[in-house]
MIRO-480780 format. One record per residue (C-alpha): residue in one letter; x, y, z. Coordinates in pm, whole numbers. Example, Ala and Ser with C-alpha at 12.3 -4.5 7.8 and 13.67 -1.06 7.14 Angstrom:
# MIRO-480780
type: a&xx: 1230&yy: -450&zz: 780 $
type: s&xx: 1367&yy: -106&zz: 714 $
This chain:
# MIRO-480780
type: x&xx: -1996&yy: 8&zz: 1345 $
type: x&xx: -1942&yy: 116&zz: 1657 $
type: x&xx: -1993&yy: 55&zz: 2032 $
type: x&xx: -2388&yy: 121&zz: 2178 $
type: x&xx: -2506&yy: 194&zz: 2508 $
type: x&xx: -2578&yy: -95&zz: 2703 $
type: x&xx: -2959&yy: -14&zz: 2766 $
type: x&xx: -3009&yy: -96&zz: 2400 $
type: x&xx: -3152&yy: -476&zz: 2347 $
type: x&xx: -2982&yy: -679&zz: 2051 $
type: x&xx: -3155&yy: -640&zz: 1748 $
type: x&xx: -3120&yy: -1023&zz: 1661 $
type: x&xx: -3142&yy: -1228&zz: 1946 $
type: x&xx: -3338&yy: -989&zz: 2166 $
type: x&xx: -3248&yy: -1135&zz: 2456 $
type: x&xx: -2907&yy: -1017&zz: 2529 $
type: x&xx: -2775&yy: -631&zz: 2547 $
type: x&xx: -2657&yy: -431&zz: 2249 $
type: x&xx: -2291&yy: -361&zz: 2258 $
type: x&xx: -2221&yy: -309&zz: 1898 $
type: x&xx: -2353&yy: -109&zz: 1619 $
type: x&xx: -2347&yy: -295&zz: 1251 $
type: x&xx: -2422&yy: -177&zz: 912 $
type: x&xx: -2777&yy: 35&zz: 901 $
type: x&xx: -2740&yy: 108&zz: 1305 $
type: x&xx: -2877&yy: -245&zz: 1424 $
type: x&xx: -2742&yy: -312&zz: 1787 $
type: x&xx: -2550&yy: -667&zz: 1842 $
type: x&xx: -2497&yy: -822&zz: 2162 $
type: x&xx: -2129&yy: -984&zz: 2197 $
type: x&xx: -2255&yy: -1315&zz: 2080 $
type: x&xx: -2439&yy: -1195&zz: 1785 $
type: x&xx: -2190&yy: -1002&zz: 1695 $
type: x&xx: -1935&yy: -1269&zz: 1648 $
type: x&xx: -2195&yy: -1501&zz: 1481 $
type: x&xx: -2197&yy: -1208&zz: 1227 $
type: x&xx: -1833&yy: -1220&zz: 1118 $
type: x&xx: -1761&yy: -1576&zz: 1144 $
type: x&xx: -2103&yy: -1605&zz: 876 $
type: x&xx: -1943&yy: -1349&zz: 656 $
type: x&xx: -1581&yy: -1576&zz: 708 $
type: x&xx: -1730&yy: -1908&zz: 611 $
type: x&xx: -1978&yy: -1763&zz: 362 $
type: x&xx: -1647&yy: -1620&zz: 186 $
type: x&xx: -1474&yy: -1968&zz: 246 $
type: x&xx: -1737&yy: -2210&zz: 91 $
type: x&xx: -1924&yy: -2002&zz: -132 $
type: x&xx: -1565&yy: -1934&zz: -320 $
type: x&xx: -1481&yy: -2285&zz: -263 $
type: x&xx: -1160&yy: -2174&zz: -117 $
type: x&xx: -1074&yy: -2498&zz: 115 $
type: x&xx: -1115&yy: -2880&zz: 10 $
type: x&xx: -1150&yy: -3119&zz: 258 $
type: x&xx: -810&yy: -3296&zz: 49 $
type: x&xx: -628&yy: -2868&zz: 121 $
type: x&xx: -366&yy: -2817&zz: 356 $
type: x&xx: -410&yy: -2434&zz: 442 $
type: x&xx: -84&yy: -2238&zz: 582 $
type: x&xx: -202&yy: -1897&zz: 723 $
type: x&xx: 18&yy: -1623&zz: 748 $
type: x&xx: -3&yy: -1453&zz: 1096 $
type: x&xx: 112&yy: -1104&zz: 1147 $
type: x&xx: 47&yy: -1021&zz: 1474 $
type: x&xx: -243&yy: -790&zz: 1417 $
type: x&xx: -639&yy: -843&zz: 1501 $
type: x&xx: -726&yy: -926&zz: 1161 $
type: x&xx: -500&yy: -1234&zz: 1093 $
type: x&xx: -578&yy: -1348&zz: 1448 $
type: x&xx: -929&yy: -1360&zz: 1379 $
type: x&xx: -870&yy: -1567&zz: 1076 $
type: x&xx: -668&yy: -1835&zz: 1259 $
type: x&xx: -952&yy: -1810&zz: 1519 $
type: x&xx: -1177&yy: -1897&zz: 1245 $
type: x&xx: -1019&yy: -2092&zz: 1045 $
type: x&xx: -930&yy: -2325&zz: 1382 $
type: x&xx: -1335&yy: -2297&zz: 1465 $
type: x&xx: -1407&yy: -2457&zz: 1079 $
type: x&xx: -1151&yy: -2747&zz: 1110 $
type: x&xx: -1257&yy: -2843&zz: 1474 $
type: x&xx: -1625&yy: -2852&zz: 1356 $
type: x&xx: -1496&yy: -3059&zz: 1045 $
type: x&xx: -1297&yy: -3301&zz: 1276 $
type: x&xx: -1633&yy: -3377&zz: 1481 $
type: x&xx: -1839&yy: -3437&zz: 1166 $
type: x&xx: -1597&yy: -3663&zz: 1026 $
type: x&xx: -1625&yy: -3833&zz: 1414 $
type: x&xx: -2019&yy: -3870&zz: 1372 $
type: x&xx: -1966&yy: -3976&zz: 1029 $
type: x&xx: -2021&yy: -4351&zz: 927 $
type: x&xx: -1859&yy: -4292&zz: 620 $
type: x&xx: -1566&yy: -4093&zz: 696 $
type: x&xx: -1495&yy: -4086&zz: 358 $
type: x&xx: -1369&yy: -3740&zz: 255 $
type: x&xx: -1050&yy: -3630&zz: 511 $
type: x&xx: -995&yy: -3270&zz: 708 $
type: x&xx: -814&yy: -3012&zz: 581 $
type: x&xx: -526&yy: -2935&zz: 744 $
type: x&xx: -374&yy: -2597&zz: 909 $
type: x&xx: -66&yy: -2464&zz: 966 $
type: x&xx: 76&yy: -2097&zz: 1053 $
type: x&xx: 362&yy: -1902&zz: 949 $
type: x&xx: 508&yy: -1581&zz: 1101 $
type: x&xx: 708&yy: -1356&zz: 856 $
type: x&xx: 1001&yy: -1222&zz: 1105 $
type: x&xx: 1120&yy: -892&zz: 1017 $
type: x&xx: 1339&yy: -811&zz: 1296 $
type: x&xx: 1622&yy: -786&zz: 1063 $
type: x&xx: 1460&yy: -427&zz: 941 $
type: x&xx: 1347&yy: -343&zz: 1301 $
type: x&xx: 1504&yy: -78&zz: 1521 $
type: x&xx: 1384&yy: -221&zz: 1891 $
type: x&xx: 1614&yy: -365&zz: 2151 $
type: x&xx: 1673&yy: -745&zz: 2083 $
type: x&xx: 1491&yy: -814&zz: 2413 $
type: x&xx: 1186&yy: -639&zz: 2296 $
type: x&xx: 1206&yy: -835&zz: 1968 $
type: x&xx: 1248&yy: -1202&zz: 2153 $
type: x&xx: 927&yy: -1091&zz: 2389 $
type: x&xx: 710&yy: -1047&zz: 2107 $
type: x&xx: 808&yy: -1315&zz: 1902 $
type: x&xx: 814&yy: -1555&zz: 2198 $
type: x&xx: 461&yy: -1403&zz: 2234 $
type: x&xx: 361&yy: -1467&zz: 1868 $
type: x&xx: 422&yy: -1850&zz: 1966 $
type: x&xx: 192&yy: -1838&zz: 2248 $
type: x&xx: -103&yy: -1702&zz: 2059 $
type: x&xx: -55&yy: -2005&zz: 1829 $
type: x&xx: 7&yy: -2262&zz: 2098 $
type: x&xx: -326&yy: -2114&zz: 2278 $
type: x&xx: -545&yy: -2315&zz: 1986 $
type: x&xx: -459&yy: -2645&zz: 2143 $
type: x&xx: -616&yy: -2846&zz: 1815 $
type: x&xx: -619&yy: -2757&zz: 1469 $
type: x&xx: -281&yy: -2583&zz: 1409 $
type: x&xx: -79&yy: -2878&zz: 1248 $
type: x&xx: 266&yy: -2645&zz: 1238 $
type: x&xx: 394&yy: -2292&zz: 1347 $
type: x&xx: 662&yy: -2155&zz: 1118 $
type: x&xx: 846&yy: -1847&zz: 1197 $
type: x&xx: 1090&yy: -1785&zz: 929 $
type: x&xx: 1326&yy: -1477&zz: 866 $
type: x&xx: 1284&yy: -1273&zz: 557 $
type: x&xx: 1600&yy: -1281&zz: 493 $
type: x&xx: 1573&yy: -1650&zz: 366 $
type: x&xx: 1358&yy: -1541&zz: 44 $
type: x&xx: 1695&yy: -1450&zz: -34 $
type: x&xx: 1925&yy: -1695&zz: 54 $
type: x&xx: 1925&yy: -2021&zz: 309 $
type: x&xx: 2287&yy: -1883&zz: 459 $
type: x&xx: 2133&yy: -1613&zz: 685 $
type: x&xx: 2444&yy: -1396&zz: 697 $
type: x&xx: 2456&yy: -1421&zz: 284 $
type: x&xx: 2101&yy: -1311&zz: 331 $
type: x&xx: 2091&yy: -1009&zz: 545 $
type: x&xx: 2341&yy: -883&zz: 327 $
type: x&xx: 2108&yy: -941&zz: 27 $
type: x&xx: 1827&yy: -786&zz: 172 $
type: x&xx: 1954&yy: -449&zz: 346 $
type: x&xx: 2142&yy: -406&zz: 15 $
type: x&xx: 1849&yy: -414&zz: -215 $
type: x&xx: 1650&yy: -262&zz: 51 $
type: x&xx: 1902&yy: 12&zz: 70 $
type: x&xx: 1910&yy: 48&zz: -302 $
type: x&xx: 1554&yy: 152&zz: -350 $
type: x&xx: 1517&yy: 550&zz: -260 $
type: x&xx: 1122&yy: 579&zz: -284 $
type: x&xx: 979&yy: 503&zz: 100 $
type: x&xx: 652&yy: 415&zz: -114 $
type: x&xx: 910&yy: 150&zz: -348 $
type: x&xx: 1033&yy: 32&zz: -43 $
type: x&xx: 715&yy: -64&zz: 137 $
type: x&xx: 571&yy: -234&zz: -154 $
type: x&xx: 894&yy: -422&zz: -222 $
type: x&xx: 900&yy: -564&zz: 108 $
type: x&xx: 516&yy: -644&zz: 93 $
type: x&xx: 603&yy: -825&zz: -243 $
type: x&xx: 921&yy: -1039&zz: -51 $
type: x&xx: 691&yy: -1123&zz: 212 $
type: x&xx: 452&yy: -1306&zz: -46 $
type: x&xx: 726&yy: -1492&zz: -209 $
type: x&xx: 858&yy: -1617&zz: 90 $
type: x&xx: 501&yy: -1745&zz: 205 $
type: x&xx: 490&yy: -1930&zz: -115 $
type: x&xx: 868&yy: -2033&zz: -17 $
type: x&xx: 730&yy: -2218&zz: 276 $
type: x&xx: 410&yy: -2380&zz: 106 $
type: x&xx: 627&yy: -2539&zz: -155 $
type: x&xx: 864&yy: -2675&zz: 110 $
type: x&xx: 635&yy: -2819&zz: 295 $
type: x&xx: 349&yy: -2901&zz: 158 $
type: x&xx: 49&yy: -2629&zz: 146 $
type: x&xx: -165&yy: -2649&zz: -104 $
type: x&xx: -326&yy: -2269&zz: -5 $
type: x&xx: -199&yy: -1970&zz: 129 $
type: x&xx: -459&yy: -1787&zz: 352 $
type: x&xx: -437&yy: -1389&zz: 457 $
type: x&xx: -603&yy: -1129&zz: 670 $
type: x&xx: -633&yy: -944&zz: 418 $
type: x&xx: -981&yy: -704&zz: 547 $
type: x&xx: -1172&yy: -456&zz: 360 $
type: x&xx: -1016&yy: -189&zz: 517 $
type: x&xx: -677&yy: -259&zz: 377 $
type: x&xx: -823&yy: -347&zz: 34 $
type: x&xx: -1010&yy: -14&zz: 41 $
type: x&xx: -603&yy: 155&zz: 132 $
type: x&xx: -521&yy: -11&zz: -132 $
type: x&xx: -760&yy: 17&zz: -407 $
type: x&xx: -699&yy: 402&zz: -366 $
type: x&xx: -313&yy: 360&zz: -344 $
type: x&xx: -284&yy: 110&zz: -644 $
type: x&xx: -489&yy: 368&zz: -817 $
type: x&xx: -219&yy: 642&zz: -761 $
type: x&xx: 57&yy: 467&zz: -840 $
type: x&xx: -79&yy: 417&zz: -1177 $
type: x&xx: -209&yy: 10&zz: -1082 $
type: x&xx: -551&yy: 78&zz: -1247 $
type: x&xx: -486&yy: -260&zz: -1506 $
type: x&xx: -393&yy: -486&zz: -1262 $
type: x&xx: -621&yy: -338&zz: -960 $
type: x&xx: -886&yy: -603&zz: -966 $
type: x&xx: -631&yy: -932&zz: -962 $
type: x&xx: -583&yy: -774&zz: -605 $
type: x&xx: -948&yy: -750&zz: -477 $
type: x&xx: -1079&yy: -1090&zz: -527 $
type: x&xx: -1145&yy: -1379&zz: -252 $
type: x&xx: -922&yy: -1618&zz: -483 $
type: x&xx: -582&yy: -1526&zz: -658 $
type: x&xx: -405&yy: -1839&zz: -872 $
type: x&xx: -168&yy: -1623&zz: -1014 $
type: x&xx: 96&yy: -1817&zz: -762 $
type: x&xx: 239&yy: -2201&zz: -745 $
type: x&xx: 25&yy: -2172&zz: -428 $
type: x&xx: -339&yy: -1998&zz: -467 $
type: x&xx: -386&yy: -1674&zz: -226 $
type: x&xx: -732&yy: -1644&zz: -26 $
type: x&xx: -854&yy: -1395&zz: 131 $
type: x&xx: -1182&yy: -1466&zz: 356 $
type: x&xx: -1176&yy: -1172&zz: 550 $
type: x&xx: -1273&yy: -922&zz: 210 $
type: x&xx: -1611&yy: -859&zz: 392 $
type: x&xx: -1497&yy: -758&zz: 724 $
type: x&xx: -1392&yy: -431&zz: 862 $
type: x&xx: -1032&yy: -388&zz: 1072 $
type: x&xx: -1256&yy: -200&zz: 1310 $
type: x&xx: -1500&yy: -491&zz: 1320 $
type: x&xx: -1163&yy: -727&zz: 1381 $
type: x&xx: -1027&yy: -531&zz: 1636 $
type: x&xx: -1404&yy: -495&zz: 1835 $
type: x&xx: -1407&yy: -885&zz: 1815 $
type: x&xx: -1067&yy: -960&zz: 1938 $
type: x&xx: -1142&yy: -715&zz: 2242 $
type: x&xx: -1442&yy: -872&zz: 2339 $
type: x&xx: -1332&yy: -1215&zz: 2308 $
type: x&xx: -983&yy: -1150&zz: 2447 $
type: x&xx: -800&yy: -1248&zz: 2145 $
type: x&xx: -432&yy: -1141&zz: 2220 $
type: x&xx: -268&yy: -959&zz: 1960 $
type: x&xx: 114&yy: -849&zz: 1950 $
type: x&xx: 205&yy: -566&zz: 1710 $
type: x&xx: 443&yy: -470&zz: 1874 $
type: x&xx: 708&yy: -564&zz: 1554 $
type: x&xx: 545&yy: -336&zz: 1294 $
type: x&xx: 682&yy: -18&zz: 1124 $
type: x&xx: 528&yy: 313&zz: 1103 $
type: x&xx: 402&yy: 347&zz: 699 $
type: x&xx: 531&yy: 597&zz: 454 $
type: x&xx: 501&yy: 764&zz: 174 $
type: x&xx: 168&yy: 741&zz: -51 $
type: x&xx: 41&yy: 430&zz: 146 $
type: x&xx: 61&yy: 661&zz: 526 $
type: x&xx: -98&yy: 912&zz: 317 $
type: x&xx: -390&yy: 679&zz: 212 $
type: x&xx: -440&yy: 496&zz: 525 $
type: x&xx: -469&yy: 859&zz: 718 $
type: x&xx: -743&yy: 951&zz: 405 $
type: x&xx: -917&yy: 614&zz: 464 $
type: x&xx: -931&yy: 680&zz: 833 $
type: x&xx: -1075&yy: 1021&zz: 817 $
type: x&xx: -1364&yy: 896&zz: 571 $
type: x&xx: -1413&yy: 641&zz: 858 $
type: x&xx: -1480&yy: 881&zz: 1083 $
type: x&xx: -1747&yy: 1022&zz: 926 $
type: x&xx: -1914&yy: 706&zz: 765 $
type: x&xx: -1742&yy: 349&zz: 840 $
type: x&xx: -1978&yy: 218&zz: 547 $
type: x&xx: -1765&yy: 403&zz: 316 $
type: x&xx: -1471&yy: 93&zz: 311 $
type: x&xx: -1722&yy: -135&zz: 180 $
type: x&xx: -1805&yy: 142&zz: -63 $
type: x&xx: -1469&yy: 122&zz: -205 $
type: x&xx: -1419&yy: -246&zz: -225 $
type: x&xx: -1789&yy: -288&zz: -360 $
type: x&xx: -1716&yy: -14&zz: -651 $
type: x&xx: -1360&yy: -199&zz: -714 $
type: x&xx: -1537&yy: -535&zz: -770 $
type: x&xx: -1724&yy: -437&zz: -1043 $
type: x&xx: -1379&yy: -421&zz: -1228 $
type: x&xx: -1347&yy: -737&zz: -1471 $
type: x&xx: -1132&yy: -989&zz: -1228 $
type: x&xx: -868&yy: -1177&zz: -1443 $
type: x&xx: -890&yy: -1555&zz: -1519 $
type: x&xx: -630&yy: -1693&zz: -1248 $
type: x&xx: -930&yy: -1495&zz: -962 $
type: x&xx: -1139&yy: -1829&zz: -944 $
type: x&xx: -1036&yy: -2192&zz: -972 $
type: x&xx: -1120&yy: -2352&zz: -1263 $
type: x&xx: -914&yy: -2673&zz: -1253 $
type: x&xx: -1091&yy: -2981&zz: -1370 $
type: x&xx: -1246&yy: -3183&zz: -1089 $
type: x&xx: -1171&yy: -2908&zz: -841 $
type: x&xx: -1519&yy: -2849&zz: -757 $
type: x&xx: -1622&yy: -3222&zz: -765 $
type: x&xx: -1599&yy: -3226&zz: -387 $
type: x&xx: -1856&yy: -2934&zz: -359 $
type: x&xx: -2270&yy: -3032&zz: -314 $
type: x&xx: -2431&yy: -3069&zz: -627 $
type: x&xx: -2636&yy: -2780&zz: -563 $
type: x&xx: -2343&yy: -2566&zz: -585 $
type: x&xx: -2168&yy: -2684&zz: -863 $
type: x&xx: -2309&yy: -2563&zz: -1153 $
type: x&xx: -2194&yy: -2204&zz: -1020 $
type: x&xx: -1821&yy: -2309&zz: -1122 $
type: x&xx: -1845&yy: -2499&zz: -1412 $
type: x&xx: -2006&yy: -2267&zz: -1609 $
type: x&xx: -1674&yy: -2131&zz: -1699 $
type: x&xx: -1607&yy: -1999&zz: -2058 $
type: x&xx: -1309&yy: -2230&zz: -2209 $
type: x&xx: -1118&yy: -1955&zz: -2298 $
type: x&xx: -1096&yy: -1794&zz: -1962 $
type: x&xx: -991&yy: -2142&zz: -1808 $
type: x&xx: -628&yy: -2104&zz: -1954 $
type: x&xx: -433&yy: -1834&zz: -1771 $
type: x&xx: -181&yy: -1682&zz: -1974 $
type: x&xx: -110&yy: -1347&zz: -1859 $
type: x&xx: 235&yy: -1222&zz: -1844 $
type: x&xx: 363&yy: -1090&zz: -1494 $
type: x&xx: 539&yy: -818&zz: -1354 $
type: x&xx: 885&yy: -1011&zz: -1187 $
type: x&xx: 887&yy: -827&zz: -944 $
type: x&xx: 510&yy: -740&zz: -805 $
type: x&xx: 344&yy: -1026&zz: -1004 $
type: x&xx: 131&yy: -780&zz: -1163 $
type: x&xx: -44&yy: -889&zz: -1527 $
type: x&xx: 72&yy: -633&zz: -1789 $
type: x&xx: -76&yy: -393&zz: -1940 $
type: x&xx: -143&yy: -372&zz: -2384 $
type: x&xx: 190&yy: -117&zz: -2323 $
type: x&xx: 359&yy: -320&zz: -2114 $
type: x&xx: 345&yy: -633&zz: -2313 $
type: x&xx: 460&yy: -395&zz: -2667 $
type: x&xx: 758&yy: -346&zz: -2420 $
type: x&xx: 844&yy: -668&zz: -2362 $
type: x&xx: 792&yy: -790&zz: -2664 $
type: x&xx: 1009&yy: -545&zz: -2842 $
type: x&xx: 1269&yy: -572&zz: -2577 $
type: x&xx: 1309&yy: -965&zz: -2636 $
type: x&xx: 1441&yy: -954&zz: -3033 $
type: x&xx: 1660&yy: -647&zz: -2962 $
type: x&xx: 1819&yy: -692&zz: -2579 $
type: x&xx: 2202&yy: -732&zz: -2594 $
type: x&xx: 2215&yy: -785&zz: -2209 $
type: x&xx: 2016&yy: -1004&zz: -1974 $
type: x&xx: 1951&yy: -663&zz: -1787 $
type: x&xx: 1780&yy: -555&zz: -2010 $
type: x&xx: 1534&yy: -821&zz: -2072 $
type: x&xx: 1490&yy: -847&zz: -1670 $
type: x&xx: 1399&yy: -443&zz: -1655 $
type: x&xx: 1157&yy: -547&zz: -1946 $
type: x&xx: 981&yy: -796&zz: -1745 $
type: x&xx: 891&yy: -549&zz: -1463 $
type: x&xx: 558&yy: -281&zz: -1434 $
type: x&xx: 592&yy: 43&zz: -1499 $
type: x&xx: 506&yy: 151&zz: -1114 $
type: x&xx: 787&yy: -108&zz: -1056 $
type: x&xx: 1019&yy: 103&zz: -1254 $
type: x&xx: 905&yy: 416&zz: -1110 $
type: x&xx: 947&yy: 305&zz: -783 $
type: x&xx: 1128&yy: -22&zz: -715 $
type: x&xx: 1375&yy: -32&zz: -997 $
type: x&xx: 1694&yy: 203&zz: -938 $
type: x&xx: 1692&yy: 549&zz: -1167 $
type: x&xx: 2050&yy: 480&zz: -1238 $
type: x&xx: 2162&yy: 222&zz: -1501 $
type: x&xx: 2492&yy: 177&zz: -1346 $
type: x&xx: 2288&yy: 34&zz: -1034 $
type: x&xx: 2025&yy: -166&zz: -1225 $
type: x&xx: 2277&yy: -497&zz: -1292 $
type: x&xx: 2393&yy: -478&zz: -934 $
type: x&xx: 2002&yy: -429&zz: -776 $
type: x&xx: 1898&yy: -759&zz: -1023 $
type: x&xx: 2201&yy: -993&zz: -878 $
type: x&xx: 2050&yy: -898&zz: -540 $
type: x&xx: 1697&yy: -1026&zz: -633 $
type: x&xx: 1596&yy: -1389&zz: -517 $
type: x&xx: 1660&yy: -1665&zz: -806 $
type: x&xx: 1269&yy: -1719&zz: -816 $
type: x&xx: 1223&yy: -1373&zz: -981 $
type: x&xx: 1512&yy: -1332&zz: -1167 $
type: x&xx: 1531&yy: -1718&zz: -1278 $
type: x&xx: 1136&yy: -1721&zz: -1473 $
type: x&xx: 1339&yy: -1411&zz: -1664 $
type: x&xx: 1620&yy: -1657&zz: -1744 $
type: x&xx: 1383&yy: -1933&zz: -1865 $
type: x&xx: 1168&yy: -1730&zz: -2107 $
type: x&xx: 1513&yy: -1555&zz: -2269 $
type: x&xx: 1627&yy: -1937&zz: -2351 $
type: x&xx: 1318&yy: -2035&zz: -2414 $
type: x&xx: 1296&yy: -1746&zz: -2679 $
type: x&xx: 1660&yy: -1825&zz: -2816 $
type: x&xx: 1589&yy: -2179&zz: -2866 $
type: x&xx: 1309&yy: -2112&zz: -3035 $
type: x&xx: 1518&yy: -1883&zz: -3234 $
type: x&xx: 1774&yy: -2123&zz: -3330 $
type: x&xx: 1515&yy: -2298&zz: -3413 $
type: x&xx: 1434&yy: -2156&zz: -3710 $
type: x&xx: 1744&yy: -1972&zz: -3790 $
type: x&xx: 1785&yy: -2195&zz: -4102 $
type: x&xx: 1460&yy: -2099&zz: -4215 $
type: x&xx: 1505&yy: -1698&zz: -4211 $
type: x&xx: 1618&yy: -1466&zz: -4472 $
type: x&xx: 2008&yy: -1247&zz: -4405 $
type: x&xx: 2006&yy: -954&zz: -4473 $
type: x&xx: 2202&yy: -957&zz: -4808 $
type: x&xx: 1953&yy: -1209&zz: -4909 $
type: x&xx: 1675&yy: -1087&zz: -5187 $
type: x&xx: 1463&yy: -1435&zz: -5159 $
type: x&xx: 1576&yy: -1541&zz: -5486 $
């Protein structure tokens, strides 16, 4: 994909003039172009049955050309909604709803104050620019995935962000605070989905990162359009397009963008992103190539929704693609990592498992409950540090620890009456 002269016709309409190159070398004119993606957007969104008319969406905005397009998008498929259920005699099923939510990370960020206010006073602009559609805009700290007392917060956070040595750890800790603080916000007020922008260029950067850090097991819970692993499902529409796609469309529509808050990557996710770009370089189909080859991996149960009477509201036409659904991959039961959310591994699980009948501390159960890349990475080396890092962590992760240990020594006492001491032979 790429930009074309402009004596070249568009392949499509041929009427207007070819300014970008798609897959296979097929010139697009601007219009074309952009009735490409948005037919690869809503293709992703109904054909996954991601949205219900009954949904109320909350899309997390970074700043950067891909989540702008999907607010663009996402705006484009309400508004369209809104004027059907206008025409409609019915009016019988409602609109989904939208809002957006900006993840501030100033807290982390070197750059004068001033710099900081312009670009978060320019993040609210974007947003206000969609005039209809956009029911709320949320810009929340990340600091308050720790605690609602901001100062009690900071503190939190640039001590267990301090705490973690790896620049690799620290990355994907941060990544992992940002998604429990979107699911924060859902739960407190009211979303029902959490939407990404999420492209196939950053799946591809990470299907070949997740691979390194030893991911492979959980890699394909990460590459699907639908993830119900979380109180709130995660969608990601975007899977199909390209960030250099994205970034095309938002020049040549003038969406505004404001990056202007991000962080230089390190460690083995700069090192991946430089790989992916180079491979771009010399074939851009090669992103798709990756994603493609990493959906072929079996997805877990919690990638599709399988709720009864979910899909009623779908045509009938499409129906029968959901409910064939095996009974025993309805129920999700995998165990998760508490810190990354990532399903265990066969090892993993032994771990636990073992850990649960013979942990004398709660530390020890809570350094049971977490990955292995987790350990290698997030986790302090030092056992002195581990009890101190864990009192850091926000009550959501360390609390579903807390719950399964009493759930297991209830269960215990339980049946205490019923087992065997040690000096006892049975007779």
């Amino acid at each position: 994909m790429g930009r074309l002269s402009l004596s070249r016709e568009c392949g499509k309409c041929d009427g207007g003039v070819g300014a970008v190159a798609v897959a296979g070398g097929v010139g697009l004119c601007g219009e074309c172009f952009r009735a490409h993606l948005f037919g690869k957007f809503k293709l992703a969104v109904t054909s996954n049955a991601m949205v219900r008319p009954t949904d109320s969406v909350l899309l997390a905005f970074s700043g950067g050309p891909a989540s702008r397009v999907a607010m663009q998008f996402i705006h484009e498929m309400r508004s369209k909604a809104i004027e059907s259920w206008d025409a409609s005699n019915s009016q019988a099923l409602p609109v989904f709803g939208v809002g957006v939510a900006f993840v501030d990370e100033s807290i982390l960020c070197s750059k004068p104050k001033h710099e900081i206010e312009t670009a978060i006073e320019d993040i609210k602009s974007i947003v206000s620019s969609l005039s209809t559609g956009v029911n709320a805009m949320r810009i929340v700290p990340l600091e308050d995935v720790f605690s609602t007392e901001s100062k009690d917060g900071e503190v939190r956070l640039g001590e267990a962000v301090g705490m973690i040595c790896d620049d690799t750890g620290r990355e994907d800790f941060l990544r992992c605070l940002r998604i429990l603080l979107l699911q924060k916000i859902a739960l407190e007020n009211g979303y029902t989905k959490i939407m990404l922008g999420s492209c196939a260029s950053a799946i591809a950067c990470h299907v070949l990162s997740a691979t390194v850090k030893g991911q492979g097991y959980s890699l394909p819970a990460d590459v699907q359009y639908v993830d119900t692993r979380w109180e709130v499902p995660v969608l990601l529409p975007l899977r199909d397009c390209l960030a250099q796609e994205l970034t095309l469309l938002c020049e040549l529509d003038s969406l505004k963008t404001q990056q202007h808050l991000d962080r230089p990557s390190n460690g083995i996710n700069s090192l991946v992103a430089s790989f992916i770009e180079r491979l771009r370089e010399e074939n851009p189909s090669r992103e798709h190539t990756i994603v493609r080859t990493a959906q072929k991996l079996k997805p877990f149960s919690f990638n599709k929704f399988s709720a009864d009477g979910y899909h009623d509201f779908l045509p009938s036409r499409l129906r029968p693609k959901f409910q064939k659904v095996d009974s025993d991959e309805s129920t999700f039961s995998e165990i998760l990592c508490l810190i990354c959310g990532s399903p265990f591994s066969e090892s993993e699980l032994h771990n636990l498992e073992s850990t649960k009948h013979k942990a004398q501390k709660k530390i020890d159960l809570y350094t049971a409950h977490c990955c292995q890349s987790c350990h290698f990475q997030i986790i302090p080396s030092s056992e002195n540090l581990n009890e101190h890092f864990f009192s850091l962590l926000p009550i959501f992760w360390t609390g579903k620890a807390d719950t399964v240990s009493a759930s297991h020594s209830l269960l215990r006492d339980q049946i205490e009456e019923y087992l065997l001491e040690d000096h006892d032979d049975g007779n």
